[in-house]
N, C-alpha and C positions, 0 to 999 in steps of 0.2 A: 257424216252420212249415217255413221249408225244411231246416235240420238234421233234423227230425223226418221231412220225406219222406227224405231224403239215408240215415236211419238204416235206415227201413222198407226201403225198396229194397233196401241192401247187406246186411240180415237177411235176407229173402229168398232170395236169391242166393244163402244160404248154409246156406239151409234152416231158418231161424228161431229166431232166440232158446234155442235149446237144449232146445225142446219136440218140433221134428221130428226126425229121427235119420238119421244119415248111413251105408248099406251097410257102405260098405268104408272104406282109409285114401286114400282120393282125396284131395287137395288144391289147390283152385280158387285161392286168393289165390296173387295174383302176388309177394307175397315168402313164399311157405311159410305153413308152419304149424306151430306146437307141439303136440304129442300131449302128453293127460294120461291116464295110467291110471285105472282106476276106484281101485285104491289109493295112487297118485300122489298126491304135493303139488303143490299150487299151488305152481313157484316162482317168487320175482320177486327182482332183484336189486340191490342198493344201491350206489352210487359216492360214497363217504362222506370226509370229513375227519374220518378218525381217528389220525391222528400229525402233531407240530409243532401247532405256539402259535395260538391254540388248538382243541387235540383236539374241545372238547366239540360243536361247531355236527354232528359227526357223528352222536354217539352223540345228540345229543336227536332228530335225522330217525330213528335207529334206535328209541327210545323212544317216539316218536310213532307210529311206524307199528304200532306194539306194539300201545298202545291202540287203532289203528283196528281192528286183528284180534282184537283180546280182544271190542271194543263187538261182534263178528260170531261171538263165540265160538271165534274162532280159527279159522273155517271159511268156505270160499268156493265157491259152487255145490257142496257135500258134498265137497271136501276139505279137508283141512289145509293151511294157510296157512305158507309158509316162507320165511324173509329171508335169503338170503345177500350178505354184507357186504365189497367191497373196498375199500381203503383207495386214496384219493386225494389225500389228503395237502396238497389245493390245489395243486398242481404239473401242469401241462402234461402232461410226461415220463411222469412215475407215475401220471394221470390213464387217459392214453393204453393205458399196459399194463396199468392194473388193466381196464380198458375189453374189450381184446381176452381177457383170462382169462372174463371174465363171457360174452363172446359164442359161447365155444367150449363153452359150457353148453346144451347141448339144451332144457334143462328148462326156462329161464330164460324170462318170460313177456313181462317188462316192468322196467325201472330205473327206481328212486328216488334224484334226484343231479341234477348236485352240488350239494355245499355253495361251492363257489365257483366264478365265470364262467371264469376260469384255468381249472383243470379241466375246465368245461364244453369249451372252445376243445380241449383235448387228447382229450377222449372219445367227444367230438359225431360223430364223421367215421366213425369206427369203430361207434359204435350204427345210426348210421344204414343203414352202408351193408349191415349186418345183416339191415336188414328192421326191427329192435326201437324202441321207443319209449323216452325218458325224459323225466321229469316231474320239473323240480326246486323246491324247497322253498323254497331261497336264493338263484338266480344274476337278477339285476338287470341286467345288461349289454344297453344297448339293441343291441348288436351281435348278441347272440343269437336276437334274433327279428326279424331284418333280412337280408333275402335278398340285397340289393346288397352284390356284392363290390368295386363303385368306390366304396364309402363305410364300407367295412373292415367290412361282415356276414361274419357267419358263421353265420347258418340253416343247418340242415341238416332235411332232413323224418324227421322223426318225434319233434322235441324239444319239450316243452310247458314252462309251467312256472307255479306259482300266487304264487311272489313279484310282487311289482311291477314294471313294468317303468320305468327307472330314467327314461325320458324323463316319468313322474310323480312321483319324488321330486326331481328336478333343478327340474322347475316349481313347486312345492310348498316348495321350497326358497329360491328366487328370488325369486316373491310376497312372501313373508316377508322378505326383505331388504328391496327395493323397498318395500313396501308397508306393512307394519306396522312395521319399523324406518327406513323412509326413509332407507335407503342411495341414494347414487349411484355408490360405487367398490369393485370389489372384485377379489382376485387370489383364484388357483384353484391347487389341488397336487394332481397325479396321480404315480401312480409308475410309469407306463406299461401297468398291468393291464389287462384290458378292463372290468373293473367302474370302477379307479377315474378312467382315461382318458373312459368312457361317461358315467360321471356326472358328471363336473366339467364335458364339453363340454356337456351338457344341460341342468345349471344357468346356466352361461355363456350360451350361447344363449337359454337363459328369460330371462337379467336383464338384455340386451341389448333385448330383446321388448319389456321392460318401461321403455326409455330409457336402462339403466341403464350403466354402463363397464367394463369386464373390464379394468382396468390394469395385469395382467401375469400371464401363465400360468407355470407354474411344474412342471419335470420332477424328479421325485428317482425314487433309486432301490433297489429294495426290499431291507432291508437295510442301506440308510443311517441314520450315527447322527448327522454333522455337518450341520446345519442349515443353516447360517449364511449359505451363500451365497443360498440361494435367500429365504430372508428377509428378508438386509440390500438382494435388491433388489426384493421386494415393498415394502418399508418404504420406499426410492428412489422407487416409483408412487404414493405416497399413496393405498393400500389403505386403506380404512374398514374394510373384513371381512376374515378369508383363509377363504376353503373347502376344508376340507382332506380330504375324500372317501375316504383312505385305511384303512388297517386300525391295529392297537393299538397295535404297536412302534414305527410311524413315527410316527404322530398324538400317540402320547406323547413323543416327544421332539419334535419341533415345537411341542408345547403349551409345553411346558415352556423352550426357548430361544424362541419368541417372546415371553415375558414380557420375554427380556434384551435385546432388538433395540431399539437406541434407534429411534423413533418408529414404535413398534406397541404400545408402552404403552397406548393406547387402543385398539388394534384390537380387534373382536368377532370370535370366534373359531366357525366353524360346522363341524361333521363332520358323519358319516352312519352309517349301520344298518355299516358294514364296523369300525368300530371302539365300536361301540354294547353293552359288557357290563359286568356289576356285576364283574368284574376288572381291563377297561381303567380304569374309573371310579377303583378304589383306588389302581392301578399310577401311575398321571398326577398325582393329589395335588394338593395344594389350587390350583395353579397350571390344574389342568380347571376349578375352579368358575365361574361362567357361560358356560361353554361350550353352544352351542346344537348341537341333532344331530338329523337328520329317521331317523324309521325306523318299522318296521311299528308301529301301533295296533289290538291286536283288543278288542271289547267287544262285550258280550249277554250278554243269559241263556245261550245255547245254551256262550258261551265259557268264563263262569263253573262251568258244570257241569264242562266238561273239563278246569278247570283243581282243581278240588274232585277228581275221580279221580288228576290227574295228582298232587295233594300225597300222595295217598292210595296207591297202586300204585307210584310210581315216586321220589318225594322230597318229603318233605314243606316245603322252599324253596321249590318251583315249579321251572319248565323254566330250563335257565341260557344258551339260548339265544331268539333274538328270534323268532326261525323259525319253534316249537315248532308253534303253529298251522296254518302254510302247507304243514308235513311232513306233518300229520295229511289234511290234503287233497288233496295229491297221493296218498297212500296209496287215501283214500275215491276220489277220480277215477278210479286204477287200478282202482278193484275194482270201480264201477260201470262201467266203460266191458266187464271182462271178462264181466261178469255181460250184458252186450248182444252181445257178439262171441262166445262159445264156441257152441258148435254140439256136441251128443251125439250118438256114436253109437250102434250099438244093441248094443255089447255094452258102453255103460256109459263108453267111453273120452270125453275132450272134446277136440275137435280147433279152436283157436283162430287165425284165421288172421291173420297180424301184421296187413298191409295193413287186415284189419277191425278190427282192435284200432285202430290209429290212427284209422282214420273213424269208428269209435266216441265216442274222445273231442272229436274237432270235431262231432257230432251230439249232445254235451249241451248244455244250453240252461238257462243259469241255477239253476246247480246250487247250494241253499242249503250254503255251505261256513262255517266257524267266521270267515274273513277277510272273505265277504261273497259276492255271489253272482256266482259263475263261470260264465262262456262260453267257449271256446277259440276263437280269432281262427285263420282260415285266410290269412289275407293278411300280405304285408310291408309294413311295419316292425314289423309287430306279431305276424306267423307262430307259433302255438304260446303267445300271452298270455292266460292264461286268467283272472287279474285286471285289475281298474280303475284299483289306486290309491287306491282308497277307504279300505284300510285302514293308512294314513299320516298319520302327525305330526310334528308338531317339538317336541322335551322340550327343557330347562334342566337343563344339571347343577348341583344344590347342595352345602352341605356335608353335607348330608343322607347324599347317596350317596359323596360323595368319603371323608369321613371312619367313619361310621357303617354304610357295607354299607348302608344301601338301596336299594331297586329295584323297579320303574324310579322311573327321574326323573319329574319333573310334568311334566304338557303343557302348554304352551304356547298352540297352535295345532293343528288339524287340518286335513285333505283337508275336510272338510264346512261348517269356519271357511271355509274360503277359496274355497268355490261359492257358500256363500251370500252371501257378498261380492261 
């Protein structure tokens, strides 16, 4: 109820929902406002990983967002819908400048992005201070929707995002050691990112929650291919498990030299959604198989249909990223949240103002999305989360997938295993 007064109010204010119609080009919102012509596109714009290993987590947010404007016919409040797409590359630096290219864009409504929390950290500062909003598909970094800067946030207002936020796959993670494998020891590998830094401390801390021992944290760095150290003295702490949080290149060679590390022979070996693709799966080689990995789970009908178009319009394999889902929803978010914030005037132009663009999407309210049903949290640690959590698992890689290209993996365990427990 109170998103809903909070929405009515600031529609109001702004002359209503796009039914009443605004004189002249006045503009009330305190960070501005985009004019759209009456022959104007819609534009909105993308901070994508589309270059370096791997390209594709970009272009499926770009595919995705495709079908959310095909399923509207390509059209939003009567215009054309348009994506333009800067490359972020997962890099900070390039995050950063593709960030300021996009803001120097008058037209520009709203970003979809990034594909990774790095980039997010490089782009955030600059969306923000624009007045614009982004909504990303992929970044999990509990640091991103945590406004304390004594505990290395890096909130900025106006960033949302419908991936999980990693303080539920860290716990989701944890349980699962603890609890259904009955672990007590386990060592953790980040390579200093904020994804894979966020989620290793959040697992750790979960499985500490749970009794359990964190015997040795462990830094590499990205780009490293010798292992060995940080292994031979993980395997020194009588590690049961290693957690290894990181993305394809590192997690593959770790996998692969901790088979050779005398007394981790036994160790179980656990990753996440950062190295989670039917590419890393072939690249790692039989030495991945039983390897455990939490990452997104969507299912339904409603997901099923979307993924019957997506074999149908876009590839008939299916989406080759994890995400594919949480892009289509950030897409839908944007459009509902515009479709409550623009405001027409009366010779047909629609004048959007950011500031209501943003309290638009804090005033949806369990928005049925393909991942599961979305609220956007205005508070920290959570500022800007618009999912639960809910749509999280933990798969087993087989030879199934290592050898033969299938995908995904079988589950395991869920988010839904482990409440009702």
């Amino acid at each position: 109820m109170k998103k809903l007064v909070v929405s009515l109010v600031l529609t109001l204010a702004l002359a209503g929902f796009g039914a009443m119609a605004l004189a002249d080009d006045a503009c009330a919102d305190e960070l501005g406002c985009v004019k759209v012509g009456p022959d104007d596109s819609i534009v909105v714009g993308g901070l994508l990983r589309l270059s370096g290993s791997p390209s594709f987590a970009g272009e499926v947010t770009r595919q995705a967002f495709q079908l959310a404007a095909s399923a509207r016919d390509g059209r939003l409040l009567g215009r054309k819908i348009e994506f333009i797409a800067e490359d972020s590359a997962c890099s900070e630096a390039t995050a950063r400048e593709a960030a300021q290219r996009l803001v120097t864009n008058p037209a520009v409504v709203g970003v979809i992005g990034t594909n990774c929390s790095l980039a997010a950290k490089g782009a955030l500062p600059i969306i923000s201070a624009a007045g614009l909003l982004m909504i990303s598909p992929a970044n999990s970094s509990p640091f991103l929707t945590n406004a304390d800067r004594d505990a290395g946030g890096l909130y900025q207002p106006g960033y949302y995002r419908t991936a999980h936020n990693d303080r539920f796959q860290g716990a989701l993670s944890a349980r699962f050691a603890a609890q259904v494998l009955g672990l007590q020891k386990i060592a953790t590998i980040n390579d200093g990112d904020p994804y894979t830094t966020g989620l290793a401390a959040a697992m750790a801390s979960a499985f500490e929650s749970l009794n359990g021992e964190v015997v040795y944290r462990a830094e590499i760095r990205r780009g490293d291919a010798d292992m060995s150290a940080a292994l031979e003295a993980i395997a020194a702490a009588g590690a049961q498990l290693v957690y290894l949080p990181v993305f394809g290149e590192e997690a593959q060679f770790i996998i692969e030299q901790l088979a050779e590390t005398p007394g981790l022979e036994d160790a179980i070996m656990m990753s996440a959604d950062g190295a989670m693709s039917r590419s890393f799966a072939q690249r790692a080689g039989e030495a991945a198989i039983g390897l455990y990995a939490s990452g997104p789970r969507v299912a339904g009908a409603a997901y099923e249909a979307f993924l019957d178009i997506w074999r149908r319009d876009i590839d008939e394999a299916g989406p080759s990223n994890i995400f594919h889902a949480h892009a289509y929803d950030a897409a839908n978010l944007l459009f509902t949240a515009l479709e409550s914030a623009a405001v027409e005037r009366e010779d047909g132009a629609l004048i959007i103002g950011r500031a209501a663009l943003r309290e638009a999407l804090f005033a949806v309210e369990d928005y049925p999305g393909l991942t599961g049903s979305l609220t956007c949290q205005e508070t920290s640690p959570h500022a800007g989360d618009c999912a639960t959590g809910e749509a999280l698992a933990i798969f087993q890689l087989t030879a199934a997938e290592i050898l033969d290209g299938n995908w995904p993996p079988p589950v395991v365990w869920t988010a839904a295993m482990a409440a009702a427990e």
